[in-house]
C-alpha positions in Angstrom: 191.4 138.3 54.8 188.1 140.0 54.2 186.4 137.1 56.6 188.9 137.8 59.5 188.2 141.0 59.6 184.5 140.3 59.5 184.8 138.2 62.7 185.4 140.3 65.8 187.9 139.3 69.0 186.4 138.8 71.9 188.5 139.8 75.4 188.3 138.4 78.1 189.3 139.8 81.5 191.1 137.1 83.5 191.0 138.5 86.5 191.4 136.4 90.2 189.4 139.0 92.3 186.6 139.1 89.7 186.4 135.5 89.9 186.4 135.3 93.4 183.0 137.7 93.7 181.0 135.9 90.7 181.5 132.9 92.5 180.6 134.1 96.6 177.2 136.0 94.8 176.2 132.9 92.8 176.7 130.5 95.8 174.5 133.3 98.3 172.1 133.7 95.2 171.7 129.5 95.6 171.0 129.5 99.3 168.6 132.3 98.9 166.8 130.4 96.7 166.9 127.7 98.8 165.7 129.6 101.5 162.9 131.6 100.3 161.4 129.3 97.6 160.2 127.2 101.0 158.6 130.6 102.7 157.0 131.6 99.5 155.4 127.9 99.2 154.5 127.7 103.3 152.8 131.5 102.5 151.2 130.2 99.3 150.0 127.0 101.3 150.4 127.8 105.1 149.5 131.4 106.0 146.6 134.0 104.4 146.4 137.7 105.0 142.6 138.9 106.0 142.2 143.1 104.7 141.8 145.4 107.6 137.6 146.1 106.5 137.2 142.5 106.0 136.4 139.8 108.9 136.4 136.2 108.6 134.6 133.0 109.2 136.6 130.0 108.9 135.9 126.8 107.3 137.5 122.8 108.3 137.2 120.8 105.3 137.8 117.5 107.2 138.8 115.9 110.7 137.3 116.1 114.4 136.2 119.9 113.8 134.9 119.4 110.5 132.6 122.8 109.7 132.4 126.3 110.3 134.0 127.5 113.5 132.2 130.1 116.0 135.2 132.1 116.3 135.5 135.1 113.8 138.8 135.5 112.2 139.9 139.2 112.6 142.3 141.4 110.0 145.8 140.4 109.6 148.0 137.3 108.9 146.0 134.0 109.8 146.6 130.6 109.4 145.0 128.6 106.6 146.5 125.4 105.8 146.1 124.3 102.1 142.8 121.6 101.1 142.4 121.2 104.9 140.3 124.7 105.9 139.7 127.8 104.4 138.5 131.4 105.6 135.7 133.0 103.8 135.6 136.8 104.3 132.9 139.4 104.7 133.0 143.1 105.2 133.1 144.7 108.3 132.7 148.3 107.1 129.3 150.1 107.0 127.4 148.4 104.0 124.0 149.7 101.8 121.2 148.9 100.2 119.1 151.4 98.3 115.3 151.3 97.9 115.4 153.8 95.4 113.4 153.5 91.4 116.6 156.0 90.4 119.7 154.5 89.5 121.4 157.7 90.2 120.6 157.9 93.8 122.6 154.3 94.4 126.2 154.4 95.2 128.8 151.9 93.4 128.7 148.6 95.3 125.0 149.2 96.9 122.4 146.7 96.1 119.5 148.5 94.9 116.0 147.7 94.8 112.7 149.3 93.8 111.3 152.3 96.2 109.4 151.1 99.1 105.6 151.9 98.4 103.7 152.6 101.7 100.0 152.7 101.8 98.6 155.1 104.2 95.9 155.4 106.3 94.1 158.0 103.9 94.2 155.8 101.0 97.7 157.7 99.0 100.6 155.3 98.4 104.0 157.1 98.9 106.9 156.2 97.3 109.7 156.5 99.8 113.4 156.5 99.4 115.1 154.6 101.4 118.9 154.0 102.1 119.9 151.0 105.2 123.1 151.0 106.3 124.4 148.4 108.3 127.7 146.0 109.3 128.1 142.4 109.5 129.2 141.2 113.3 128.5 137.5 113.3 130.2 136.0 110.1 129.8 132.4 111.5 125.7 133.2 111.8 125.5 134.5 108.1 127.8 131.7 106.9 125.4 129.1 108.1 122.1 130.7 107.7 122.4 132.1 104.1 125.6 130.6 102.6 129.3 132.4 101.8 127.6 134.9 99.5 126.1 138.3 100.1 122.9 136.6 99.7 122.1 138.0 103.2 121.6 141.6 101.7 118.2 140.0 100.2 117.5 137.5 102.8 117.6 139.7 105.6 118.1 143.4 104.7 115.3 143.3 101.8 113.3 140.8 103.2 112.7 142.6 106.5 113.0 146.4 105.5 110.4 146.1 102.8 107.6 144.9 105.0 108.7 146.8 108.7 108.6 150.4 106.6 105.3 149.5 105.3 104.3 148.6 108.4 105.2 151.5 110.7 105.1 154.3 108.2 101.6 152.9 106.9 100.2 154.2 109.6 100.5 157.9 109.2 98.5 160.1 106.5 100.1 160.8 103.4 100.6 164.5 104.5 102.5 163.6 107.6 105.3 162.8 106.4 106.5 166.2 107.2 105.1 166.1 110.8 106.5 165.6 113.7 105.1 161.7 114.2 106.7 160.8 111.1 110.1 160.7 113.6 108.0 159.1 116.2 107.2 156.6 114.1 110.8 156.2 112.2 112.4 155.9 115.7 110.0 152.4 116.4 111.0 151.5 112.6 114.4 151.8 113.6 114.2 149.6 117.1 111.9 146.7 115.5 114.8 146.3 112.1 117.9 146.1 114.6 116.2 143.1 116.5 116.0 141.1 113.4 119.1 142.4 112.2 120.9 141.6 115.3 119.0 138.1 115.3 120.9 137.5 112.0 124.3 138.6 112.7 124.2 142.2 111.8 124.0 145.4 113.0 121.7 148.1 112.0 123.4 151.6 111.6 120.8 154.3 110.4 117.8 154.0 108.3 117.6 157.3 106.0 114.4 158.0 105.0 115.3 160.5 101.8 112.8 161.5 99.5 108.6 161.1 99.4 106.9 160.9 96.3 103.4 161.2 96.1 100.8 160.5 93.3 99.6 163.2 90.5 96.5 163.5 92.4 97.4 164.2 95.9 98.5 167.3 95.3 95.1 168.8 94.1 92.9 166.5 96.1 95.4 167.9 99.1 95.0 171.5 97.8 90.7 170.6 97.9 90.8 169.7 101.0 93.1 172.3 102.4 90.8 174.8 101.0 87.5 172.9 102.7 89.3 172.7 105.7 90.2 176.6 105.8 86.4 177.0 105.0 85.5 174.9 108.1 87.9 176.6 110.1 86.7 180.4 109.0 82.9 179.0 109.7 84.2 178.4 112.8 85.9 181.1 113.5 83.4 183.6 112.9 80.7 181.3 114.7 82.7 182.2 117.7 83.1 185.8 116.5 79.3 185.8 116.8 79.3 183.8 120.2 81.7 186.4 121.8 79.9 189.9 120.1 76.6 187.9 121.5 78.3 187.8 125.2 79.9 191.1 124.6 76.2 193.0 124.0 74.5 190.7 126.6 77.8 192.1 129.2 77.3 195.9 127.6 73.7 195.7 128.3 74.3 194.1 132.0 76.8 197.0 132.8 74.6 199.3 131.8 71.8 198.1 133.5 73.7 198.0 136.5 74.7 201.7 135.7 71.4 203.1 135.1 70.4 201.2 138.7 73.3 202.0 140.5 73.0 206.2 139.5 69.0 205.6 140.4 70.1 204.7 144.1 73.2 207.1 144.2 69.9 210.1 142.6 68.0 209.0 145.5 70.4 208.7 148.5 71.2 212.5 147.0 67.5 213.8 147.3 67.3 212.1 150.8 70.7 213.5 152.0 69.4 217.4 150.5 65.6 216.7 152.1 67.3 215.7 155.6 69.5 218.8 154.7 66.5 220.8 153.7 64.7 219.6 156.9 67.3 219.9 159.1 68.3 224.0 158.1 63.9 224.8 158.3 64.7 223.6 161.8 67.7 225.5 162.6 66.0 228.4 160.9 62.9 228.2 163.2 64.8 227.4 166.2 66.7 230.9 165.2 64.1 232.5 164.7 62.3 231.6 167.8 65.0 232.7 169.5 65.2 235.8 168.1 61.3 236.4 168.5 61.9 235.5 171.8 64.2 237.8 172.5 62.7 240.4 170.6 59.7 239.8 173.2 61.7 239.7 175.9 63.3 243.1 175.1 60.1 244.4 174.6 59.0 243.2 178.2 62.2 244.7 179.4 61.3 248.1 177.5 58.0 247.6 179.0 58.9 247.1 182.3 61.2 249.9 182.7 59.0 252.6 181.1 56.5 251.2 183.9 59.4 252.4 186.4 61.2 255.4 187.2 62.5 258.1 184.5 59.6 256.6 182.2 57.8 260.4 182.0 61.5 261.6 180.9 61.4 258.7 178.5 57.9 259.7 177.2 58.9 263.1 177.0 62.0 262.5 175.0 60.0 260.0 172.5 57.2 262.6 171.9 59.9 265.1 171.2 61.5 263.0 168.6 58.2 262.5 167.2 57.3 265.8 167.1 61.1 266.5 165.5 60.4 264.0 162.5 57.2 265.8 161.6 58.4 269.0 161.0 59.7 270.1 157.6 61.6 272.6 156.4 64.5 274.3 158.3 64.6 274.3 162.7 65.6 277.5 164.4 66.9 276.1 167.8 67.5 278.7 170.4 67.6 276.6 173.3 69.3 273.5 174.4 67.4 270.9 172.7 68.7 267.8 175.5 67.3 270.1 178.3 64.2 267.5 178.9 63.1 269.8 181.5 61.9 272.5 179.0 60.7 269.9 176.4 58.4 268.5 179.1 57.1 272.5 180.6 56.9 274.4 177.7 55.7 278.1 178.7 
């Protein structure tokens, strides 16, 4: 009893339209299988999918075009039949390689290698920082030069960089690195790399010169020789302080020379122009006063000439009586006409 209860039923649902479905799905669920187990295996063995930054180089194992091939294979679905040819891939996005001696200034994927350390013309190596970017263009040229590897970053990026920045930057003095010709001189850097790079299948995007570090010593042997060379340049300037006081004084003494000559000539043109003045009023003056003489003379010989004529007794007469008028003092008593010349010249 116990044991059949123990032991459960089991129902089951005999039903014709239930049947009827299990057995459509399971026959679909056969030819999809059927169908797809073939495209999966024709992918798996058939077809290969290149990533968008990727670009490839493909790669005959065996028959007439046994090899590399020229043509680049470009992102998306590409053939690549199983054990007879393969397609090798390299990225086609901007790649780096740090020269850098800190690990923290290298981004995650970048090769990095030691700091490039230029020797300049004044004797102090600089340790630069340098960061190339670049992109691959000919897959098939890397592929058969340096192998299916990134062994191109050191065959070509290190190999060349190194050397070209020594090279080019080596010829500038440590302290002009912040001038102006340490541009000119980056820009030839920059045309020289992307001919070899483009000789090797890349392309050269930027080189980023970041940091300069210089040696313990240049900075007090640079301070020394500032110092000398603000000396020099102070000598120099009041040397020509002196020069131009010398040809100021030697200028003051010219002008006043010139001065002192020009007020002698304009003193003596004075005391001519006030002796012809002098000269020429003494002759006015005589010439006036020869006239008046003359005239005076003349008067006289007119006065002369008519007291010689007639009326001169009445004329005599009346000057005597003046005469005689001037000489008496005291007060005059005149009884008689004193114009009545007749009785002034008869007196009884």
């Amino acid at each position: 009893m116990f044991e059949a209860l123990k032991t459960s039923p089991r129902f089951r649902v005999q039903s014709p339209l239930l049947q009827n479905l299990r057995r459509r799905f399971g026959k679909l669920g056969l030819r999809l299988l059927f169908v797809l187990v073939p495209l999966f295996f024709l992918r798996a063995c058939i077809v290969t999918y290149v990533p968008p930054d990727k670009i490839g180089v493909r790669q005959i194992s065996y028959g007439f075009g046994k090899g590399l091939q020229k043509e680049p294979v470009s992102p998306g679905w590409r053939r690549e039949v199983s054990s007879y040819e393969r397609i090798f891939t390299f990225p086609r996005d901007v790649q780096a390689v740090e020269f850098t001696n800190s690990a923290a200034e290298t981004g995650a994927g970048h090769l990095q290698r030691p700091a490039v350390k230029v020797p300049t013309v004044d004797g102090y190596p600089v340790d630069l920082d340098v960061t190339v970017l670049y992109r691959v263009t000919d897959p098939y040229l890397l592929a058969s030069r340096f192998g299916l590897s990134k062994a191109y970053e050191d065959a070509v990026v290190v190999r060349f960089t190194d050397p070209m920045v020594k090279q080019y930057l080596g010829e500038l003095l440590a302290e002009e690195f912040y001038h102006e010709k340490r541009l000119t001189q980056v820009h030839a850097l920059k045309a020289a790399l992307a001919q070899r790079f483009t000789d090797n299948g890349l392309e050269l995007a930027d080189v980023l010169i970041r940091q300069y570090d210089y040696p313990e010593t240049f900075q007090a042997l640079t301070e020394q020789k500032k110092i000398q060379d603000q000396s020099v340049l102070t000598n120099q300037a009041l040397a020509k302080q002196a020069e131009v006081q010398t040809r100021l004084n030697r200028v003051i003494a010219e002008g006043q020379n010139l001065v002192n000559v020009s007020t002698a000539e304009f003193n003596a043109q004075i005391t001519e122009i006030n002796a012809q003045k002098n000269l020429y009023q003494r002759q006015k003056t005589a010439e006036a006063d020869l006239l008046v003489k003359s005239a005076q003379a003349n008067g006289t010989e007119q006065i002369n000439r008519a007291l010689e004529g007639a009326g001169s007794a009445k004329l005599l007469r009346l000057r005597r009586g003046i005469a005689l008028l001037e000489g008496i003092k005291g007060p005059i008593y005149i009884t008689e006409d004193p114009t009545d010349l007749g009785k002034l010249g008869n007196p009884k």
